[in-house]
C-alpha positions as semicolon CSV with decimal commas, in nm:
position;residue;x (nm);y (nm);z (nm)
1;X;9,116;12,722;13,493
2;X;8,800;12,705;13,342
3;X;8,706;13,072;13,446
4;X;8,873;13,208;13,129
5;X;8,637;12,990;12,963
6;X;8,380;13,065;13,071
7;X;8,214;13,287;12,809
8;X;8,243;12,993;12,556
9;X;8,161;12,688;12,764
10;X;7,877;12,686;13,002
11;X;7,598;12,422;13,077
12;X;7,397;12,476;12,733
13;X;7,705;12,296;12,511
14;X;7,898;12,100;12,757
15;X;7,796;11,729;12,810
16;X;7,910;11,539;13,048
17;X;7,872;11,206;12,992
18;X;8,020;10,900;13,165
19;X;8,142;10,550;13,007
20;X;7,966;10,404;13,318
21;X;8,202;10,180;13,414
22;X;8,113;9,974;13,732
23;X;8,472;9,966;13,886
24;X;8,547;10,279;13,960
25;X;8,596;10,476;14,298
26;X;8,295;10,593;14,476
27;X;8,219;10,908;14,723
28;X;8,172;11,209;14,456
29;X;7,779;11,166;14,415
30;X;7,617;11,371;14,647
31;X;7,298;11,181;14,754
32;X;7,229;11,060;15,026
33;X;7,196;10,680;14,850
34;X;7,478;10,721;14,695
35;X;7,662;10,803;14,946
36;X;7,536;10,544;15,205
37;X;7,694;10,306;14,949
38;X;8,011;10,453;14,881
39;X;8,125;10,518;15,231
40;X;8,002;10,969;15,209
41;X;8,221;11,164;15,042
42;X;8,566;11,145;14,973
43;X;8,775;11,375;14,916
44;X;9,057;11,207;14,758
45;X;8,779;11,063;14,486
46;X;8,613;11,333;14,383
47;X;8,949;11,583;14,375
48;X;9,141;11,370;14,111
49;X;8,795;11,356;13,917
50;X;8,699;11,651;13,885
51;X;9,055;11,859;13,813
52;X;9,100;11,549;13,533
53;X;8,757;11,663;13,357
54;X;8,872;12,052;13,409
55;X;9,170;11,973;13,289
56;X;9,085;11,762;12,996
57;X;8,849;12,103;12,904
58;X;9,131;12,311;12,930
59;X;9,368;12,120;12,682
60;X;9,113;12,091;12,431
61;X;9,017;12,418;12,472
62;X;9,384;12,558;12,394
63;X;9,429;12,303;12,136
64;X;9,094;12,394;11,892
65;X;9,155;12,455;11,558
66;X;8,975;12,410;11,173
67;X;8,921;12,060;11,098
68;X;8,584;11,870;10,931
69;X;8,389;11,586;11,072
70;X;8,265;11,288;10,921
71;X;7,994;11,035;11,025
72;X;7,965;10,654;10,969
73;X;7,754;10,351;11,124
74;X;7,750;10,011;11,135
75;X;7,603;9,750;11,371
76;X;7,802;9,453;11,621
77;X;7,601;9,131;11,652
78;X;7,818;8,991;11,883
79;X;7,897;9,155;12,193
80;X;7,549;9,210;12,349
81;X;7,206;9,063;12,460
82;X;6,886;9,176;12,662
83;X;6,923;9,084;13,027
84;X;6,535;9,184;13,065
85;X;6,334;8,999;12,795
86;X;6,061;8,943;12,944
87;X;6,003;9,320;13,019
88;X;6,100;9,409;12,649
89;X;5,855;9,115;12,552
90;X;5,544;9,338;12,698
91;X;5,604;9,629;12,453
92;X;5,351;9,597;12,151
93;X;5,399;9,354;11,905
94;X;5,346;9,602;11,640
95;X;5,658;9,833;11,777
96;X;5,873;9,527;11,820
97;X;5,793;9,402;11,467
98;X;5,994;9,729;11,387
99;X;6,288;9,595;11,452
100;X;6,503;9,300;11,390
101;X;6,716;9,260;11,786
102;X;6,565;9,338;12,118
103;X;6,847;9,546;12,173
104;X;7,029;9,805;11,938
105;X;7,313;9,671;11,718
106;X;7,393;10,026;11,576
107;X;7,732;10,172;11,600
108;X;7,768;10,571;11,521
109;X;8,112;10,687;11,499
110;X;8,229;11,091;11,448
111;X;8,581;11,101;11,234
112;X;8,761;11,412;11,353
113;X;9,057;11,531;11,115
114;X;9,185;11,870;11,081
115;X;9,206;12,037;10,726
116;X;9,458;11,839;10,640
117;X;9,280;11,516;10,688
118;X;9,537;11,417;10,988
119;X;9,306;11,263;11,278
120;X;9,239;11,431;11,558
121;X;8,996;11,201;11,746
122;X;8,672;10,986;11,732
123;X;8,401;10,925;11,952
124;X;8,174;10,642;11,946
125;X;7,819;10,558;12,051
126;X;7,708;10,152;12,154
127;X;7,460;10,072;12,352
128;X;7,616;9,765;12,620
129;X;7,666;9,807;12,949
130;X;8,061;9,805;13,048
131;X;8,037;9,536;13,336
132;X;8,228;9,299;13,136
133;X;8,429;9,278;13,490
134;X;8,184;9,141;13,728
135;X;8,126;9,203;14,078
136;X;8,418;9,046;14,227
137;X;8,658;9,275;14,098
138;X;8,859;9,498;14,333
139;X;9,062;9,698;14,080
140;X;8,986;10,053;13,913
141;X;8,894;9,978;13,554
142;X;8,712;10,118;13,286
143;X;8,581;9,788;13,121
144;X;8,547;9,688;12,829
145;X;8,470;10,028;12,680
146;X;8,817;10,172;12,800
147;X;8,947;9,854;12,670
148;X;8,822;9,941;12,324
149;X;8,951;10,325;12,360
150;X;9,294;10,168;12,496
151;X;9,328;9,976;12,177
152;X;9,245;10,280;11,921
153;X;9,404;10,525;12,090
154;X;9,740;10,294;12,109
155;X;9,679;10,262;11,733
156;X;9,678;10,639;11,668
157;X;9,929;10,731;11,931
158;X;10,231;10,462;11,869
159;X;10,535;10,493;12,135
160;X;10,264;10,680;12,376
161;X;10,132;10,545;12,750
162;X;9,809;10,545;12,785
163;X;9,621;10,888;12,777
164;X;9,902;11,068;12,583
165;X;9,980;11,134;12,271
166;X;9,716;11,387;12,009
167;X;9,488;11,136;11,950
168;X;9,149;11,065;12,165
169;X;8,900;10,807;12,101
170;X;8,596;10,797;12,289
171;X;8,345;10,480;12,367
172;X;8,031;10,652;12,496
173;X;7,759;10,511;12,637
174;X;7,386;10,514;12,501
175;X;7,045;10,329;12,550
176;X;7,196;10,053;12,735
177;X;6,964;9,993;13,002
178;X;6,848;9,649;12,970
179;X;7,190;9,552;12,771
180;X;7,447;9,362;12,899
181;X;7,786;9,235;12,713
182;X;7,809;8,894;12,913
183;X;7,649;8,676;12,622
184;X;7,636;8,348;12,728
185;X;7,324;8,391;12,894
186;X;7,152;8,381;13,225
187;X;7,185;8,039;13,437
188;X;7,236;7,867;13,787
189;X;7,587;7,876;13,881
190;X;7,608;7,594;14,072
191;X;7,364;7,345;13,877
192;X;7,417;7,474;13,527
193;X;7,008;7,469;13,510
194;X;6,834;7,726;13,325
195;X;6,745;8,080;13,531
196;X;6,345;8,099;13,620
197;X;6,254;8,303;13,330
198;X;6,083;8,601;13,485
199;X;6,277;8,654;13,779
200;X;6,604;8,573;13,717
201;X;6,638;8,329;14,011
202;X;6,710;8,000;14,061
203;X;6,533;7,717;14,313
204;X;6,909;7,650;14,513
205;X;7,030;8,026;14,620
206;X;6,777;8,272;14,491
207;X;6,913;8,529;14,245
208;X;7,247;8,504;14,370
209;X;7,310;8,201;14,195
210;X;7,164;8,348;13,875
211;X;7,441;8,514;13,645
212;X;7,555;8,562;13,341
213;X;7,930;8,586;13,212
214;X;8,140;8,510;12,875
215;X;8,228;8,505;12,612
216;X;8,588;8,463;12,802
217;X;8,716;8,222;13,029
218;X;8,733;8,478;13,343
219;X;8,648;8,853;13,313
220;X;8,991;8,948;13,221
221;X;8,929;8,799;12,918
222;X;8,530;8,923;12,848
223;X;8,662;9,230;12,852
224;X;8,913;9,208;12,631
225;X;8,706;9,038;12,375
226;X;8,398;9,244;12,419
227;X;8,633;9,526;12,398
228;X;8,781;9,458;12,105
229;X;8,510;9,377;11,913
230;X;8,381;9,726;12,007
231;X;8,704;9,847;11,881
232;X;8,728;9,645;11,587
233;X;8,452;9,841;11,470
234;X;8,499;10,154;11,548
235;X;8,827;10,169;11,380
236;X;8,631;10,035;11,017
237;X;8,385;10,268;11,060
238;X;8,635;10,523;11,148
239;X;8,860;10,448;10,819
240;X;8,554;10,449;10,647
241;X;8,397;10,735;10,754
242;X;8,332;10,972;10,432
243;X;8,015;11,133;10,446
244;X;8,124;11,514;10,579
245;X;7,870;11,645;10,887
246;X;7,799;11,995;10,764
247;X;7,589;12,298;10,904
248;X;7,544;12,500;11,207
249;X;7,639;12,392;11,518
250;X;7,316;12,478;11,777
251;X;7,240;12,345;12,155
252;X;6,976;12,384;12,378
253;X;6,985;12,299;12,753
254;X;6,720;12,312;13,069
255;X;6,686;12,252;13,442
256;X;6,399;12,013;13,492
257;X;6,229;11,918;13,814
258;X;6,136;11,549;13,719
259;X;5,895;11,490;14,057
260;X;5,651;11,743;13,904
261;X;5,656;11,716;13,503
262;X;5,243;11,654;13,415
263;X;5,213;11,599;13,020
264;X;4,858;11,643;12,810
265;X;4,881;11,241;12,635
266;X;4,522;11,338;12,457
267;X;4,188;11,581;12,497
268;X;4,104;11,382;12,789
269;X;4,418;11,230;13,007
270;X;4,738;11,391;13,116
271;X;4,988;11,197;13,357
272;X;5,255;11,242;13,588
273;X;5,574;11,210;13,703
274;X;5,634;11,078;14,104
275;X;5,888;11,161;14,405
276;X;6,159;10,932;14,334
277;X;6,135;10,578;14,494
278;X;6,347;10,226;14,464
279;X;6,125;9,907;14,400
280;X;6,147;9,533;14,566
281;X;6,328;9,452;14,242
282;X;6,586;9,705;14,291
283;X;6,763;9,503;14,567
284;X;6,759;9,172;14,344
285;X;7,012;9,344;14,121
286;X;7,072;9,164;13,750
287;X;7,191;8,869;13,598
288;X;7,504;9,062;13,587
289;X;7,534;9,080;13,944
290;X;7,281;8,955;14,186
291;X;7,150;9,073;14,543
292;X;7,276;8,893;14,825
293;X;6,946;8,909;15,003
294;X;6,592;8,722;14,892
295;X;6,454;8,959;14,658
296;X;6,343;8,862;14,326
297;X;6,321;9,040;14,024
298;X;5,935;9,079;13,870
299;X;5,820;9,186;14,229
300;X;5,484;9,357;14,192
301;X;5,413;9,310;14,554
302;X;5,569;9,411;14,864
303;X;5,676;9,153;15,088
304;X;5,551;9,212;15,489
305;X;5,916;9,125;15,673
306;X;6,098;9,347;15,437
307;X;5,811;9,640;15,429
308;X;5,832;9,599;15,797
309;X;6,188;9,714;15,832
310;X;6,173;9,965;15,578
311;X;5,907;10,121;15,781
312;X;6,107;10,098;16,106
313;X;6,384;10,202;15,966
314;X;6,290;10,479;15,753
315;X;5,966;10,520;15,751
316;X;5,649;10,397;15,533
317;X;5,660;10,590;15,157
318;X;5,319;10,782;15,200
319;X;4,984;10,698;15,021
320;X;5,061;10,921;14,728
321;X;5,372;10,819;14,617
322;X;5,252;10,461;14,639
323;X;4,962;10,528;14,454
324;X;5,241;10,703;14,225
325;X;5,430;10,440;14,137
326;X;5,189;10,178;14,066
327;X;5,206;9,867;14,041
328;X;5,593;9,911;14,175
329;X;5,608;9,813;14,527
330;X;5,817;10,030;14,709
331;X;6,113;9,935;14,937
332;X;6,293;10,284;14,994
333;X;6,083;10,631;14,926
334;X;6,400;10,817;14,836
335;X;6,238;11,101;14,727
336;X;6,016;11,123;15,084
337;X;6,350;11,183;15,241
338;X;6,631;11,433;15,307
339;X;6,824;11,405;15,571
340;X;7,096;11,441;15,594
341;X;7,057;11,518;15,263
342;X;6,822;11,449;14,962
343;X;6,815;11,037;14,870
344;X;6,782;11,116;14,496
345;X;6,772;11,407;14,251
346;X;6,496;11,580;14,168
347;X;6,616;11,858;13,956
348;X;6,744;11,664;13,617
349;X;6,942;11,819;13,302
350;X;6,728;11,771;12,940
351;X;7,006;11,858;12,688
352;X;7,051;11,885;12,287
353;X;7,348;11,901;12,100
354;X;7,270;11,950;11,705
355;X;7,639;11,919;11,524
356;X;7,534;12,004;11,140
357;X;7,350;11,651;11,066
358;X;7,432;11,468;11,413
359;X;7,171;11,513;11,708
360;X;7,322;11,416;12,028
361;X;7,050;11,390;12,301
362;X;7,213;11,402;12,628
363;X;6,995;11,174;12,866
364;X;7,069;11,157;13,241
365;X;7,012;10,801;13,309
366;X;6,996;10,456;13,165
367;X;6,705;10,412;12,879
368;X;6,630;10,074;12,793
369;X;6,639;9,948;12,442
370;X;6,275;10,054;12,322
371;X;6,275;10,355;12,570
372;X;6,584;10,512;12,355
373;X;6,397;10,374;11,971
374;X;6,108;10,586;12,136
375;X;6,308;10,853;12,198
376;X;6,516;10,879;11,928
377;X;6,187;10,879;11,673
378;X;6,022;11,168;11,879
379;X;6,307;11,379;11,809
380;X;6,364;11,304;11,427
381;X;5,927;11,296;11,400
382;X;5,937;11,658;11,625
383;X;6,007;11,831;11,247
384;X;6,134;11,820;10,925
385;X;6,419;11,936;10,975
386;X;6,539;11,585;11,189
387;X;6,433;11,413;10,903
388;X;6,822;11,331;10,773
389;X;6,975;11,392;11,106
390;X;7,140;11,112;11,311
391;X;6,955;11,117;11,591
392;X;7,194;10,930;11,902
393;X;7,164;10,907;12,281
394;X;7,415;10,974;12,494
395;X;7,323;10,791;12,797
396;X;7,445;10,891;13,204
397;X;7,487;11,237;13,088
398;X;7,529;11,549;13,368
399;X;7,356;11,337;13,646
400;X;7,274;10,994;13,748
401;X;6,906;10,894;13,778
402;X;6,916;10,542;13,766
403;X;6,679;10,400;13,459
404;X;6,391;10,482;13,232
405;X;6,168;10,212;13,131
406;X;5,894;10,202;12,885
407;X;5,504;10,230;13,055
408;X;5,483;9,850;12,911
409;X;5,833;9,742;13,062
410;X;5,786;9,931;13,408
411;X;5,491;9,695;13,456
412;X;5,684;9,401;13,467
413;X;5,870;9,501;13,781
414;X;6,217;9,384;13,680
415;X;6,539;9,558;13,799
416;X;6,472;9,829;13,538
417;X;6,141;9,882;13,597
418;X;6,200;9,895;13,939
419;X;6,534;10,156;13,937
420;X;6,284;10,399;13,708
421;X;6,258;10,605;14,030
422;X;6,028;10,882;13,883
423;X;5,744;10,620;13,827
424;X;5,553;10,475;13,545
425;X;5,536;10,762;13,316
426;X;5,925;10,898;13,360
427;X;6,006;10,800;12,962
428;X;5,668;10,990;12,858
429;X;5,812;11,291;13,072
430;X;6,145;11,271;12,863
431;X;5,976;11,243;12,551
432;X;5,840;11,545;12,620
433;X;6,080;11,724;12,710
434;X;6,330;11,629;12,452
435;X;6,087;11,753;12,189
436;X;6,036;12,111;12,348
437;X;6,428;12,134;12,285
438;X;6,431;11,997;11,951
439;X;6,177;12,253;11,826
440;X;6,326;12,501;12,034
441;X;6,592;12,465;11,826
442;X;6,459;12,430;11,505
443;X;6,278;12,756;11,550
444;X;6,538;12,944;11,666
445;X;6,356;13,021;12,027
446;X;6,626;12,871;12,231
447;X;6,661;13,199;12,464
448;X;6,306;13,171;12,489
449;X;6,318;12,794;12,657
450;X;6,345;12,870;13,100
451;X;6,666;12,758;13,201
452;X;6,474;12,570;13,460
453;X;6,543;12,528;13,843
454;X;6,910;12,495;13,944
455;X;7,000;12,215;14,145
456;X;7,154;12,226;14,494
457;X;7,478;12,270;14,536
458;X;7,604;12,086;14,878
459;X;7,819;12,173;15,133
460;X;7,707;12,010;15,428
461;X;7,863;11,661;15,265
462;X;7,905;11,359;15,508
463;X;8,230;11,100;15,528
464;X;8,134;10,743;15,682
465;X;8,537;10,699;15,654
466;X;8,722;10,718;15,981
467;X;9,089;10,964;15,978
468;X;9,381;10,709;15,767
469;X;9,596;10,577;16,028
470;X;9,992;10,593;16,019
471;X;10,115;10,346;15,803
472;X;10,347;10,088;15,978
473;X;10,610;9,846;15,897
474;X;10,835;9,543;16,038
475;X;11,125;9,596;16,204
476;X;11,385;9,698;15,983
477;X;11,215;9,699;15,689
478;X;11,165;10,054;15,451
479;X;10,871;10,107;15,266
480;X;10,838;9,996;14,937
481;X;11,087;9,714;14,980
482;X;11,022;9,402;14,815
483;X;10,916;9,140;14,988
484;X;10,922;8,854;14,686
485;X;11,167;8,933;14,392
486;X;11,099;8,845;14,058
487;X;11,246;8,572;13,858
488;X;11,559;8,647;13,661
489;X;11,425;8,490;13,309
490;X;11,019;8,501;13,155
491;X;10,896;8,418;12,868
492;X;10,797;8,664;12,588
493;X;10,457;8,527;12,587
494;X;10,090;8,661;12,716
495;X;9,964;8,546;13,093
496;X;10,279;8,506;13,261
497;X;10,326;8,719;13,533
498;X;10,607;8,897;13,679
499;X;10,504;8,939;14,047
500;X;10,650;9,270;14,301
501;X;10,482;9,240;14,652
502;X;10,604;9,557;14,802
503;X;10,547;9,724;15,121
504;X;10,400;10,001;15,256
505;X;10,062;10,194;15,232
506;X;9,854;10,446;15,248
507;X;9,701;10,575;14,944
508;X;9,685;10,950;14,867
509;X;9,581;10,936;14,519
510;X;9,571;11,344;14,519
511;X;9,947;11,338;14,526
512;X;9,945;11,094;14,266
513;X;9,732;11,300;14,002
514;X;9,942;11,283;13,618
515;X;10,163;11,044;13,783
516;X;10,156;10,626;13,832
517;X;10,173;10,372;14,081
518;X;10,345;10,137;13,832
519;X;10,568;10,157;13,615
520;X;10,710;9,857;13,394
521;X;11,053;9,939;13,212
522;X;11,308;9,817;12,939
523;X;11,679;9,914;12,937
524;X;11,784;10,081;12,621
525;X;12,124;10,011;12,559
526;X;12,194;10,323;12,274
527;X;12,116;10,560;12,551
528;X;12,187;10,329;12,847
529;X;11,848;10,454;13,010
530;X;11,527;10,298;13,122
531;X;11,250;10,400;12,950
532;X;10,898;10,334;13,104
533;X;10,708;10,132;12,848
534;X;10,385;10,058;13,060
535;X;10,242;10,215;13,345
536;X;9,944;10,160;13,568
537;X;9,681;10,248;13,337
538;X;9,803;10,028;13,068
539;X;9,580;9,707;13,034
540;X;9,885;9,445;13,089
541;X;9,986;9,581;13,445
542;X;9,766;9,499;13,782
543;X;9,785;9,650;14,069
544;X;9,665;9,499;14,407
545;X;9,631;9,683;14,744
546;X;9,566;9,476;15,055
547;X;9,509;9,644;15,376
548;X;9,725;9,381;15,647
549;X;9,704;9,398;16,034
550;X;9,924;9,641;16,252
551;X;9,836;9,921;16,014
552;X;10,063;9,722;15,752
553;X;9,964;9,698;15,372
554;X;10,108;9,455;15,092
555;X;10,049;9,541;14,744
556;X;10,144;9,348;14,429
557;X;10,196;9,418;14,072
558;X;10,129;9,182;13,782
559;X;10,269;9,239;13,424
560;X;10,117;8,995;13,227
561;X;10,388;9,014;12,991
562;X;10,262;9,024;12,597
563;X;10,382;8,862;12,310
564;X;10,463;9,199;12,149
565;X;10,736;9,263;12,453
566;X;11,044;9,378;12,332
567;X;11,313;9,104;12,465
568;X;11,575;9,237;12,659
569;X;11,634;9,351;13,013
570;X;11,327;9,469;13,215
571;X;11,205;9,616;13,567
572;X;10,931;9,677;13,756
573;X;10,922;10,036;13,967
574;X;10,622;10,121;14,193
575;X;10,555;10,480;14,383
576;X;10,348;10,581;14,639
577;X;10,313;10,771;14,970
578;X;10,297;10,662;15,333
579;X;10,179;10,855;15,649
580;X;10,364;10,934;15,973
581;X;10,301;11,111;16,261
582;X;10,521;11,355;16,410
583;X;10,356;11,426;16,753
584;X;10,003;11,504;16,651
585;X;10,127;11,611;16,290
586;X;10,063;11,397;15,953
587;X;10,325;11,383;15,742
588;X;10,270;11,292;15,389
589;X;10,615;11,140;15,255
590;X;10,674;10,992;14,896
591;X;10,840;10,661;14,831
592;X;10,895;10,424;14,508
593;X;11,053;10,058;14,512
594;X;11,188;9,871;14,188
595;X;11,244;9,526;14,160
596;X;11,520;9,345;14,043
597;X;11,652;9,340;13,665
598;X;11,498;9,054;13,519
599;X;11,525;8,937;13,128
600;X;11,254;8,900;12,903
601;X;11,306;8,644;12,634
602;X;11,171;8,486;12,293
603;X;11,195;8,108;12,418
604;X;11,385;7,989;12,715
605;X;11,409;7,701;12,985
606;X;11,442;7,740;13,324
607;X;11,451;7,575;13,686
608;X;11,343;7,637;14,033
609;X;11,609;7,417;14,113
């Protein structure tokens, strides 16, 4: 598909740039860390991923046409606070002065319309990190900034399931490194005690205990109302949104090796960028989500037990990159290793995307607060010609790299600090770089810039996943039979549940690819049809898959059944494939069960009895 495109989209103006969502399916990122977390590669992850991006490319592509864009900002006070401040505490006074949160409130929205002033789409740049649903979540979700494109998108596409309809509204990520949307605050779960300060732990359970949720009740509900306060918004700034973004469209793109970037600071110093490595911190996660072994955040020394088994294990990081990464203390030299394949990236994407006034830098990693202020004013103070532009980061764009810390916060040692993997001087590296381009481009040298050293392409990928085994079943039983029917009668009202245990399964979501798993449907009695009115991706369905014992799987769907519901007669259908063998041969076979009718009501009493 994307070969006929070829000779208008390429690396120098394409971004790729993820919501960063922490509940989503792993085994496409080809390191070797990455990997040892996500069980190696997998196919049937990284398939429906990437043909969805190709194909997203494609239908924009062949749907272009003349329209205008308009810009507008704002700021949300509510839906995000610094999980770090102690680390964002050890910037100067003077630069913090600058600025009235210790994390950005700004909201930048682009208004797409075509000449006609008919909207097209939006995208949307806020700097919170989308882990509204915490850590004990098993379900795919994009969080609460899907939540908030869910919301506009159902606005501007009425009668549409989610992801159809003309209208596309993006939530994109920026500087959210040390931002997190769960605003109550840091404290010990299970004596309601203040966190210690520094390192996020508490004296009963270590940093596990130490976590942060809310506003909601459960997660179901922080991500609904971080979500649509990001939402709310977007969609004022977007029917707001006069002031036209005119000019030249211009981009400028390069390969960087980010072990070996060495940048002149004055006549007498230049510094350096390191092999990547992990800090002590690293493993004590956030208040968002803690590490289940003793680490502590604000670890500036190694400890001997730990060090001990790193170095019989892997290895001990060498002298240099120790020296490197000063004063981090460091628990897995990534970049000292390469089998079976390289731990971390070293080759990097530095990327600039000038829209008439908008600047999109396109920033492979997670930038703190005062790393992306930094960055943003180096750009817009690299000329003139910046002077009026909106200057906005678009964070975990083209590859992962974990974070980027300023000097002042890396010394702290937090999780940030510890997860900048290039060493103390990474943001100083990007600063750098990021100006190159934006004069680059203001001087019309682009074609002069090297494209830089490609990175690797692998082949030689690894699966820690054993074959799927034939799916089994109870004696006389079919797959996708249900095993607990609904009740005949709910209540059109939010958080009750219609419940459809089923049978079967074995996932193969490659078959699945434009289709659902779930489908929830109302009888329409002019055309004596069912019509599917939600589906799997729609935020009032759940979908549970648990793996049982003789190869047999349950799974249940939830349709937490809205006040909005039309009343009338209902039912829930579910599809999926299971695997046989026929001899030594898999067969893939499809399969769907529905549930019985069941009525949907405005008010109603009604009896177990």
């Amino acid at each position: 598909i994307l070969k006929k495109h070829l000779s208008e989209w390429e690396h120098d103006n394409v971004v790729l740039s993820g919501t960063h969502t922490h509940c989503g399916p792993a085994g496409y990122f080809q390191y070797t860390l990455f990997m040892l977390a996500g069980n190696g590669y997998i196919k049937a992850s990284i398939e429906p991923l990437v043909s969805g991006i190709v194909k997203s490319i494609d239908i924009a592509h062949s749907k272009m046409k003349p329209g205008r864009i308009y810009r507008n900002k704002g700021e949300i006070y509510d839906s995000s606070l610094n999980r770090s401040p102690h680390s964002y505490l050890n910037n100067p006074e003077k630069e913090r002065s600058r600025y009235k949160a210790n994390t950005d409130k700004q909201v930048l929205v682009l208004k797409f319309t075509d000449l006609d002033g008919d909207g097209i789409g939006m995208i949307s740049w806020f700097a919170v990190h989308a882990v509204s649903m915490n850590y004990t979540n098993r379900m795919v979700s994009s969080d609460n900034m899907g939540y908030a494109s869910y919301l506009l998108e159902s606005d501007k596409n009425p009668g549409e399931l989610p992801g159809q309809g003309g209208f596309v509204a993006g939530f994109s990520s920026s500087n959210l490194g040390d931002v997190s949307p769960n605003t109550r605050g840091p404290y010990c779960v299970n004596t309601g005690l203040p966190c210690d300060y520094l390192n996020s732990s508490c004296p009963i359970g270590g940093t596990k205990m130490c976590q942060s949720f809310g506003p909601g009740a459960d997660m179901f509900d922080s991500t609904q109302i971080i979500g649509h306060n990001i939402y709310m918004k977007a969609k004022e700034l977007y029917a707001n949104a006069v002031d036209e973004v005119t000019g030249p469209v211009r981009f400028a793109h390069q390969w960087v090796n980010m072990t070996d970037v060495t940048v002149k600071i004055n006549d007498t110093h230049t510094v350096s960028t390191c092999k990547p490595a992990m800090g002590h911190s690293f493993a004590a996660g956030t208040i968002d989500g803690g590490g289940d072994l003793n680490f502590t955040q604000g670890a500036v020394e190694g400890d001997p037990f730990w060090d001990g088994i790193r170095d019989a294990l892997l290895g001990p990081p060498s002298n240099e990159t120790q020296k490197c990464h000063h004063p981090k203390p460091i628990l897995i030299s990534t970049g000292e290793m390469n089998w079976p394949l390289p731990w971390h990236p070293q080759i990097v994407d530095v990327q600039i995307i000038v829209i008439g006034s908008v600047a999109v830098l396109a920033v492979p990693g997670e930038m703190t607060t005062m790393s992306g202020r930094r960055l943003r004013e180096a750009v817009k103070e690299s000329s003139s010609t910046f002077k009026n532009t909106e200057v906005v980061i678009a964070g975990l764009s083209n590859i992962y790299t974990h974070y980027i810390t300023t000097y002042e916060e890396y010394q702290v040692q937090r999780y940030e600090g510890a997860s900048t993997i290039y060493g103390p001087h990474t943001l100083t590296a990007y600063l750098h770089k990021f100006r190159e381009l934006a004069k680059a481009i203001v001087q019309d040298r682009v074609s002069e810039l090297p494209v830089g050293p490609e990175p690797p392409f692998f082949t030689n990928v690894f699966s820690l996943m054993g074959t799927a085994a034939a799916d089994g079943k109870p004696e006389n039983t079919s797959f996708g039979e249900v095993l607990e029917q609904v009740l005949p009668l709910y209540r059109q009202v939010g958080h009750l549940n219609a419940f459809l245990p089923l049978l079967p399964l074995c996932f193969f979501v490659p078959l699945q690819r434009d289709k659902t798993f779930v489908t929830v449907e109302i009888y329409d009695n002019r055309t004596e049809t069912w019509e599917v009115v939600y589906n799997d991706a729609s935020w009032e369905t759940r979908f549970h898959w648990l793996k049982g014992s003789n190869r047999e799987s349950n799974a249940t769907v939830e349709w937490h059944i809205p006040q909005s519901a039309p009343t009338g007669f209902y039912r829930i259908r579910h599809f999926g494939h299971y695997k046989e063998l026929q001899g030594l041969k898999p067969i893939i076979t499809p399969y769907e069960g529905s549930s019985d009718v069941f009525t949907v009501t405005s008010n109603y009493y009604y009896s177990d009895n």
